[in-house]
DRENMI-432722 format. One record per residue: residue in one letter; x, y, z of N, C-alpha, C in turn. Coordinates in steps of 0.02 Angstrom, whole numbers, plus 50000, padded with zeros to 5 digits. Layout:
<sites>
AXYZXYZXYZ...
</sites>
This chain:
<sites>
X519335198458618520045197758628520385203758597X520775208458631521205213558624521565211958578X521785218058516522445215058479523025215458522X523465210758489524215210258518524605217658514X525015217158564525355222458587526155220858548X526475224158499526995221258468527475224858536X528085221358542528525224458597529035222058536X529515229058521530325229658490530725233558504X531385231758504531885235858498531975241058445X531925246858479532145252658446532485258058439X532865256258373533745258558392533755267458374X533535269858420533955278458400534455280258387X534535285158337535335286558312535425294358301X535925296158308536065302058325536925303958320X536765309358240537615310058233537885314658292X538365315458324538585318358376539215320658339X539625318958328539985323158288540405319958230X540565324258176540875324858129541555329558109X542235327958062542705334158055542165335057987X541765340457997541275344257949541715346857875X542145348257898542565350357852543235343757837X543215340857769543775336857776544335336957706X544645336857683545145337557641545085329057602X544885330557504544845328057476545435323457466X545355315257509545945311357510545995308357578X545855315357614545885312157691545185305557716X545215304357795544625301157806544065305057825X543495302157836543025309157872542705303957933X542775307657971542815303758048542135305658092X541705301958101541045303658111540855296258203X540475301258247540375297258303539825295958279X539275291258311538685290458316538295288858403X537925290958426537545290158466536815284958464X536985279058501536315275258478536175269658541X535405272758552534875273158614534335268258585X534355262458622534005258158627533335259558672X532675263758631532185265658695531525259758672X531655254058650531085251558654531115248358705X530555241758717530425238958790530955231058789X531155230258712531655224458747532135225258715X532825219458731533455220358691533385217858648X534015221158595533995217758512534515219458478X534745217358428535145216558374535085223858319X535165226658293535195229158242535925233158205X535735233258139536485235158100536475241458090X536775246058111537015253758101537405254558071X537055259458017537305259457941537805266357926X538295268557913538475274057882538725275857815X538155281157799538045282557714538335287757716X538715290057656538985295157624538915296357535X538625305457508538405303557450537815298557426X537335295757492537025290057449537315282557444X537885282157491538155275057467538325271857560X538365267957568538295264957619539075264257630X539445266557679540155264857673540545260757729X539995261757780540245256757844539705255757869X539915251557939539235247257951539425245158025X539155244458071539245240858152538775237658165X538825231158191538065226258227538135230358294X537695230958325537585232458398536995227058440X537155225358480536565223358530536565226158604X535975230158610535785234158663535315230758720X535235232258762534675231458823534305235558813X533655234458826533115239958830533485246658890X533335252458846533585256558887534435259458890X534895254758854535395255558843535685258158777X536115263558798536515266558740537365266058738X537515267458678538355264858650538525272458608X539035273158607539245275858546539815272158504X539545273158434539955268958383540435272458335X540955273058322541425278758271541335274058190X541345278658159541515276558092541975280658057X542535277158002542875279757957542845278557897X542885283557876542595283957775543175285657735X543475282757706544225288057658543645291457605X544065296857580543785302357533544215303157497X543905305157414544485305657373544195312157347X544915315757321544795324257276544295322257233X544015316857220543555318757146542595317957192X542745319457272542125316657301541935326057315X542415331157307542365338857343541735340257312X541335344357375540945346757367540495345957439X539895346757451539185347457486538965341457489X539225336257541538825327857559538475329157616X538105325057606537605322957675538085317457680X538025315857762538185311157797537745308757844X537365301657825537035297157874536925291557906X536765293157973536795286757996536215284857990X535995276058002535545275158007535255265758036X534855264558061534695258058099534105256558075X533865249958109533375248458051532395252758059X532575258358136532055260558140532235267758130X532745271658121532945278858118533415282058095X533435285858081534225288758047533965296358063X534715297058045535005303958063535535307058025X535525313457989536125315257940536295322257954X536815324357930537025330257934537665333557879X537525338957857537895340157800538855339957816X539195339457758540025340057784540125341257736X540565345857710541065346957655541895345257670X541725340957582542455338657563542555342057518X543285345857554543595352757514544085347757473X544145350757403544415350857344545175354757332X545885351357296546215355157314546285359957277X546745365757307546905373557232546975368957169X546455374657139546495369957041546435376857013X546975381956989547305385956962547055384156876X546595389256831546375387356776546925391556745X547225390656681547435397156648547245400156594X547345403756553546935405756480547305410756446X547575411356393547575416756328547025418756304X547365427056308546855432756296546875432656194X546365435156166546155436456107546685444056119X546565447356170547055453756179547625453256179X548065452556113548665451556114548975457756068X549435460556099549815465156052550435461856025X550355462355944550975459055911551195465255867X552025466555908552365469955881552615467555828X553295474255795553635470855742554155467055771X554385463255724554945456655741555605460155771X555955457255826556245461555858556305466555930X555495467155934555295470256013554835466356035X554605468656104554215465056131553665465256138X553275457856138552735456156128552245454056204X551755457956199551405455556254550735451956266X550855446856286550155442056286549635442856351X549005445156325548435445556391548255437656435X548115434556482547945429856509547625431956556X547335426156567546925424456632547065418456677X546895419556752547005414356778546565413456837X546315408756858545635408056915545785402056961X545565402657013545655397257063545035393657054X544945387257038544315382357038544385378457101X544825377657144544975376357205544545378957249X544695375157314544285375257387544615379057434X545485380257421545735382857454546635387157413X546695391557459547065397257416547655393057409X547925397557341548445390757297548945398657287X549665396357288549945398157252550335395057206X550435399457128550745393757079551185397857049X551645395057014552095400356967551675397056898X551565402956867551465399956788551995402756718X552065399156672552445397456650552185398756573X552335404956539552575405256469553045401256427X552845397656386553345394356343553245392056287X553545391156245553515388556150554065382256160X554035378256090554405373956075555265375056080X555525379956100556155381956092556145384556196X555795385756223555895386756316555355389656336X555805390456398555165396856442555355402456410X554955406756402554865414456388554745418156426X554385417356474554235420056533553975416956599X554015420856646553575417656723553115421956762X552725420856808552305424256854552205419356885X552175421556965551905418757018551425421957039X550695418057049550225422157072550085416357135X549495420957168549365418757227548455420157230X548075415857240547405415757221547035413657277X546505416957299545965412057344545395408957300X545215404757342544545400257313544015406857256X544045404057181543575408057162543785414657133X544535416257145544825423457150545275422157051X545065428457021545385428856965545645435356968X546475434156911547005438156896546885439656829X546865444456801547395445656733547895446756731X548265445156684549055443956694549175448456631X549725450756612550145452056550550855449456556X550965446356496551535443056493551985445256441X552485449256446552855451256411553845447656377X553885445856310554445441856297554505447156222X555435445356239555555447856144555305443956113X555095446756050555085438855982555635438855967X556145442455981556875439655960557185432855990X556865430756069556805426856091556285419356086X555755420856055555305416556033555305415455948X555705417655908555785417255829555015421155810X554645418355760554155419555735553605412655714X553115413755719552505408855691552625402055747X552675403555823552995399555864552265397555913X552255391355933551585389555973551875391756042X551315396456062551685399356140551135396156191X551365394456245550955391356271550965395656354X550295393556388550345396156463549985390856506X550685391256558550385384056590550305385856664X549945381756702550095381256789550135374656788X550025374456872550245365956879549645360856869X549105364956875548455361056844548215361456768X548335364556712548085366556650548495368656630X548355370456544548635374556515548425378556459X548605384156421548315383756375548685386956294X548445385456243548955384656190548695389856126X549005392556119548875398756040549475398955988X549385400755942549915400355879549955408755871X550685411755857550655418555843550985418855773X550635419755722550855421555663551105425555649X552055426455664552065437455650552585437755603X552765432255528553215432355487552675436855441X552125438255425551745444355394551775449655404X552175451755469552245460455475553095460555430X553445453455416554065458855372553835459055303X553345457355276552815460455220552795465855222X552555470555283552395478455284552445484755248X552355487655238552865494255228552875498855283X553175502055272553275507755339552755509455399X552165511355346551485510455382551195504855404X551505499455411551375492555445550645490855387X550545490755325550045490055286550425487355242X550245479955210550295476555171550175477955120X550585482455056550385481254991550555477354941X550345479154877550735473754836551265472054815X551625476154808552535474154813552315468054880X552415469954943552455466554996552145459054977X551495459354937551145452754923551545449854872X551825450754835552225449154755552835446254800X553165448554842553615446154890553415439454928X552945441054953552505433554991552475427254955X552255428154879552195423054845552665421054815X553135425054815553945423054774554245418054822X554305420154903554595415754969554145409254969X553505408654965553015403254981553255399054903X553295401854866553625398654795554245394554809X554615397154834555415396254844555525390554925X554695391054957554685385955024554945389155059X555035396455070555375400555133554765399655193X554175399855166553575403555199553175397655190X552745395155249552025389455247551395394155198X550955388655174550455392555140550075395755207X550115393955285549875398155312549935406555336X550455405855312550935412355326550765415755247X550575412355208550175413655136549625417555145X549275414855172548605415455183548405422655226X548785421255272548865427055334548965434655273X549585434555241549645439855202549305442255167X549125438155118548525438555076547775443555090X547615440455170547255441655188547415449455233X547835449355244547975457455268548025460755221X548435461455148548295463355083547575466555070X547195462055075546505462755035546165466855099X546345465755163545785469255199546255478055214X546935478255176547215483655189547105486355266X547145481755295547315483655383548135483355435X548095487655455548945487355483548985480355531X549845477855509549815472455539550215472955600X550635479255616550775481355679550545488355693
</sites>
């Protein structure tokens, strides 16, 4: 006696198309193609995965020999951007194909260690940086400012991946002294302290001597001056380095 001959339905699947490209938030809109080539009709559930996760689903029942096409919709959110597979699949086959979910402009910003600090009175200019971590080109105005306003502005304009250096130029007559200056876009920001009540210590030669230090400790005595503004002097004092 011959073994038995199993006869099943078998569901082929086949992505036909996808928007390959879709915007973090939007849906991602995917057809499927699915060919019933075994010898009888049947039931099966056609699955659609994204990332690894199963997100929709259709029963179908075919005739031997008969095919359908089935649509599926997936919402996507900005925190999904990047390189997904997308697959379909039935309980005898699957089929996937890559799609990117673009991410929106994400504008980083940064303060430079390269900062020139004049004397009190002229202007001061701060180095920055700024980079697109985005999928697609952004423009942003960014925004200099301390506890007392804006100080300054720039509008830049960035593609995916694309970095600026910036210089940002403000009086300190406008920002006082020992003031938290900050640089922002509409995604980040970033924050530095400029200590520049130690250059009216100076002498002519922008070098801190001791008169200038005997002065320091008389004001920090009297609560004119923070012990950080102490410290700062002190320490330019002893390393006898110009402080403008």
């Amino acid at each position: 006696m011959g073994a038995a001959v199993v006869v099943e339905e078998r569901f082929e699947v086949e992505l036909t198309e996808t928007n390959a490209s879709v915007e973090g938030g939007e849906s991602l809109e995917a057809t499927a193609l699915v060919n019933n080539t075994g010898d009888v009709a049947g039931t099966q559930n056609v699955t659609f995965s994204l990332y690894g996760v199963e997100t929709d689903s259709a029963e179908l029942t075919l005739a031997s020999g008969e095919s359908t096409s089935v649509e599926f919709s997936v919402p996507t959110t900005v925190a999904d951007n990047g390189t997904r597979y997308a697959v379909v699949g039935s309980r005898t086959d699957q089929n996937a194909t890559r799609v990117d979910i673009l991410g929106p402009a994400r504008i980083v910003v940064g303060l430079s260690d390269e900062t020139v600090i004049p004397e009190n009175g002229t202007n001061m200019t701060i180095a920055a940086g700024a980079v697109n971590r985005g999928d697609e080109t952004a423009t942003q105005e960014l925004t200099l400012s301390d506890e007392n306003g804006t100080l300054a502005t720039r509008t830049v304009t960035l593609e995916p991946d694309a970095v600026r250096r910036l210089n940002f130029t403000y009086s300190t007559d406008a920002a006082g002294v020992g003031e938290n200056v900050t640089l922002t876009s509409t995604n980040t920001s970033s924050n530095t302290t400029f200590i520049t009540e130690t250059m009216s210590y100076a002498d002519p030669n922008g070098v801190i001597d001791s008169r200038g230090l005997d002065i320091a400790v008389l004001d920090w005595k009297d609560g004119e001056i923070s012990k950080d503004v102490l410290e700062q002097v002190i320490e330019s004092w002893a390393s006898g380095e110009e402080v403008y």
